[in-house]
C-alpha positions as CSV (number, residue, x, y, z in Angstrom):
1,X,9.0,19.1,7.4
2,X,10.2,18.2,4.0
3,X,12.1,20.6,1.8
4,X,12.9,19.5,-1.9
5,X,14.8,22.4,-3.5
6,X,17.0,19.8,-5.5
7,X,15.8,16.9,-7.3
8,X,19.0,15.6,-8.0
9,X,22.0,15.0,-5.8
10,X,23.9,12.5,-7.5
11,X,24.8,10.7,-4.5
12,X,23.1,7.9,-5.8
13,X,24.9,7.1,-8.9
14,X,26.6,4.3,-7.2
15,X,23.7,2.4,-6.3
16,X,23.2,3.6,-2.6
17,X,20.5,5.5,-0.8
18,X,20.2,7.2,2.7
19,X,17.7,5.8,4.9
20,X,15.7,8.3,6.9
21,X,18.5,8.3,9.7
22,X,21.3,9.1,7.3
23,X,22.9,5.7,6.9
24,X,23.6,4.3,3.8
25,X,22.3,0.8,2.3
26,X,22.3,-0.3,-1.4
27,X,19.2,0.4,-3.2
28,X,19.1,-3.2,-3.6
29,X,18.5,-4.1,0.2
30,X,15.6,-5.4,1.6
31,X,14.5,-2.3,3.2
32,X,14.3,0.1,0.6
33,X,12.7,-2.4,-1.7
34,X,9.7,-2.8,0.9
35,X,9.4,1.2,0.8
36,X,9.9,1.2,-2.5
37,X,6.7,-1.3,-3.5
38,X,5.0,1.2,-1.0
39,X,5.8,3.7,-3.4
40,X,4.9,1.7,-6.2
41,X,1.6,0.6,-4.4
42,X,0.7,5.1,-4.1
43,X,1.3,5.2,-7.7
44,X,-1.4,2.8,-8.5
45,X,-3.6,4.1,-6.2
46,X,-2.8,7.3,-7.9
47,X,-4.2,5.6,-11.1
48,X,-7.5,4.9,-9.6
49,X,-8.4,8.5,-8.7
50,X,-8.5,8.9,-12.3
51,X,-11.8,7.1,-12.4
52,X,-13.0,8.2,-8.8
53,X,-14.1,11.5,-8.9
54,X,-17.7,10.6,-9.2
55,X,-17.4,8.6,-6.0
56,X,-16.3,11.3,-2.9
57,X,-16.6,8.8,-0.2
58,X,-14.1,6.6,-2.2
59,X,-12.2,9.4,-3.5
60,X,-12.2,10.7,0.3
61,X,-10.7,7.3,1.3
62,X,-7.8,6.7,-1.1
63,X,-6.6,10.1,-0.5
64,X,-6.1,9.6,2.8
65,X,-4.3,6.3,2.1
66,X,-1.9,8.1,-0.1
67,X,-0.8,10.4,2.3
68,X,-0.7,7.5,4.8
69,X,1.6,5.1,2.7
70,X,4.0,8.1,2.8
71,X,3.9,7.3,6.8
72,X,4.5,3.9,6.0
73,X,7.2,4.8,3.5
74,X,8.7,7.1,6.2
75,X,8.2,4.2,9.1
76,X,10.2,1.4,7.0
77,X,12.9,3.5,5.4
78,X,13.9,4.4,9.2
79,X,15.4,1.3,11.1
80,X,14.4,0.6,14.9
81,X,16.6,2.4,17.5
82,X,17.3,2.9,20.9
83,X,18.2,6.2,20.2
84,X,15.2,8.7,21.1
85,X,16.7,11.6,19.9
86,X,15.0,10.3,16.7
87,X,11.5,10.1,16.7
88,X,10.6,8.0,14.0
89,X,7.2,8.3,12.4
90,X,5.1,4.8,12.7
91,X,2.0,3.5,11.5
92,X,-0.6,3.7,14.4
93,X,-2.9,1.1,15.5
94,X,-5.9,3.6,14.5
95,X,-4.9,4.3,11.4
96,X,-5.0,-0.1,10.9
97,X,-8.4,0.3,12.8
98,X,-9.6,3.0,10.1
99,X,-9.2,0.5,7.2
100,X,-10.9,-2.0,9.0
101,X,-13.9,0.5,9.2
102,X,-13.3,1.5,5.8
103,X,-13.4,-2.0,5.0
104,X,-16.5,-2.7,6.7
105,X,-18.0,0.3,5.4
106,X,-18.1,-0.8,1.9
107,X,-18.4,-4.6,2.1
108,X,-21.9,-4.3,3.8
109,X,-23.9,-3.7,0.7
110,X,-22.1,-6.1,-1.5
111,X,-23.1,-9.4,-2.4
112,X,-21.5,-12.7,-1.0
113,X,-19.7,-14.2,-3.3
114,X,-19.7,-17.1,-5.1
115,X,-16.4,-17.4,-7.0
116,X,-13.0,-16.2,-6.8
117,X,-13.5,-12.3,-8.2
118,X,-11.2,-11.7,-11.9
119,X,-9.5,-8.5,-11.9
120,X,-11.4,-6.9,-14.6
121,X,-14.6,-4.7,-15.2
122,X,-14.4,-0.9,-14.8
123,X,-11.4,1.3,-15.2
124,X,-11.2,1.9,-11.2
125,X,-12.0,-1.8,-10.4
126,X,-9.2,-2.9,-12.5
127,X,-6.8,-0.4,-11.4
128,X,-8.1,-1.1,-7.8
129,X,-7.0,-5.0,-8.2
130,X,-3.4,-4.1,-9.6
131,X,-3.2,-1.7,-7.1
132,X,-3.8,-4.4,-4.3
133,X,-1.3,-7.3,-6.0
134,X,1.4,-4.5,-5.7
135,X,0.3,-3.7,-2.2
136,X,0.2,-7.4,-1.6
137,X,4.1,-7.7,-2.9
138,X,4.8,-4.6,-0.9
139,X,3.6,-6.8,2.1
140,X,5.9,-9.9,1.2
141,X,8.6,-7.4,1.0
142,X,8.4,-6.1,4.7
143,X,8.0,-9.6,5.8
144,X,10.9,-10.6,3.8
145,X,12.7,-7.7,5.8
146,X,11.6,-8.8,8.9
147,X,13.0,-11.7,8.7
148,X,16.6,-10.5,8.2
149,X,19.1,-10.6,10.8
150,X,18.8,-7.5,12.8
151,X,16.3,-5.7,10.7
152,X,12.7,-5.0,12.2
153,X,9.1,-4.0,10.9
154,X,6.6,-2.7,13.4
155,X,3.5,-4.9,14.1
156,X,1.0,-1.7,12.4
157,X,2.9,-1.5,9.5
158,X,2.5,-5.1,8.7
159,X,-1.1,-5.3,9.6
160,X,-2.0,-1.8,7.8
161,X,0.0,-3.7,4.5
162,X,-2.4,-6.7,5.4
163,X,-5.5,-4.5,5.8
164,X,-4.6,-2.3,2.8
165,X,-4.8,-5.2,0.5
166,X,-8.2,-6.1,2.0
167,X,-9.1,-2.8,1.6
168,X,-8.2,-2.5,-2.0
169,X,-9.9,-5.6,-2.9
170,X,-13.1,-4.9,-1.6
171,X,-13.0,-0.9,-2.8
172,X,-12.6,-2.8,-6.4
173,X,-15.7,-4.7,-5.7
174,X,-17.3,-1.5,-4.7
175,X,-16.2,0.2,-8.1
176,X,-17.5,-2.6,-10.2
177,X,-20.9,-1.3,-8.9
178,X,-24.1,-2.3,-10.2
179,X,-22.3,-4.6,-13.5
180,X,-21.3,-6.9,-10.9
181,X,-18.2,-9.1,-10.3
182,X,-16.4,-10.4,-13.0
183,X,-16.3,-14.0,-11.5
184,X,-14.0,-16.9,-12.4
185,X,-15.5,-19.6,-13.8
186,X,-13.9,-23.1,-13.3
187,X,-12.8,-25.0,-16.1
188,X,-15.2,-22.3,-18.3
189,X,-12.7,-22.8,-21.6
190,X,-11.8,-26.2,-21.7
């Protein structure tokens, strides 16, 4: 359980932070700044339930994934250890396996396409697209971090940041609705 009873603490006026197991790393290091696009990628998603209301089963979906990329925030901001006195929380292969259904769910009825999609068109598409190119840096980050010396990522947490971008491209295909893609065109203003 989390208790917040005081915002600030000042013990991070120097430019550290406490991971989850009560180590300090500068708020510059790889770790946090994978978390901290994750945080950054719930934000945006945030956005988009502005303009989802009207659409439960998407509604439904990104709420869950809010509360979800708090498990991932919680699963990278706490390093690997042999130590099981402290359970860390992980991303779970089901909850990758739930995106891919998500994913599935909504991609049936959509058209193939036949161009490279813009990010434009409604409000919740739009926000849908920026919320994927942050989710897609939040990915780079954890794979910049797991390829530091010592450091690790689990397997689910990479694939749910590789699903989630899937999954926020083709939820903004599903928000453009009936106007249809906003396709690239080639060459269009030469």
């Amino acid at each position: 359980m989390v208790t917040l009873n005081r915002i600030y603490t000042r013990t991070g006026d120097d430019g550290d932070t406490r991971l989850a197991t009560g180590e300090t790393t500068p708020k510059s290091s790889a770790r946090v700044e994978a978390y901290g696009d994750v945080d950054e990628t719930n934000a945006c998603i945030g956005l988009v339930r502005l303009y989802t209301s009207q659409d439960v089963v998407l509604d439904a979906i990104l709420a869950r994934i809010q509360n979800e990329l708090f498990d991932l925030g919680a699963d990278l901001a706490t390093p690997e250890r042999e130590d099981a006195s402290f359970p860390a929380l992980r991303i779970t292969a089901g909850q990758v396996k739930r995106l891919e259904t998500d994913i599935d769910h909504l991609n049936g009825p959509l058209s193939d396409l036949t161009s490279f999609v813009l990010p434009a068109g409604t409000p919740a598409s739009t926000h849908l697209h920026l919320a994927r190119t942050v989710c897609r840096r939040a990915e780079r980050r954890a794979v910049a971090l797991s390829r530091v010396e010592g450091e690790t990522v689990s397997r689910d947490a990479m694939r749910y940041l590789n699903r989630l971008s899937d999954f926020l491209f083709v939820a903004a295909r599903h928000a453009q609705g009936e106007a249809g893609d906003v396709l690239w065109r080639p060459g269009a203003s030469r």
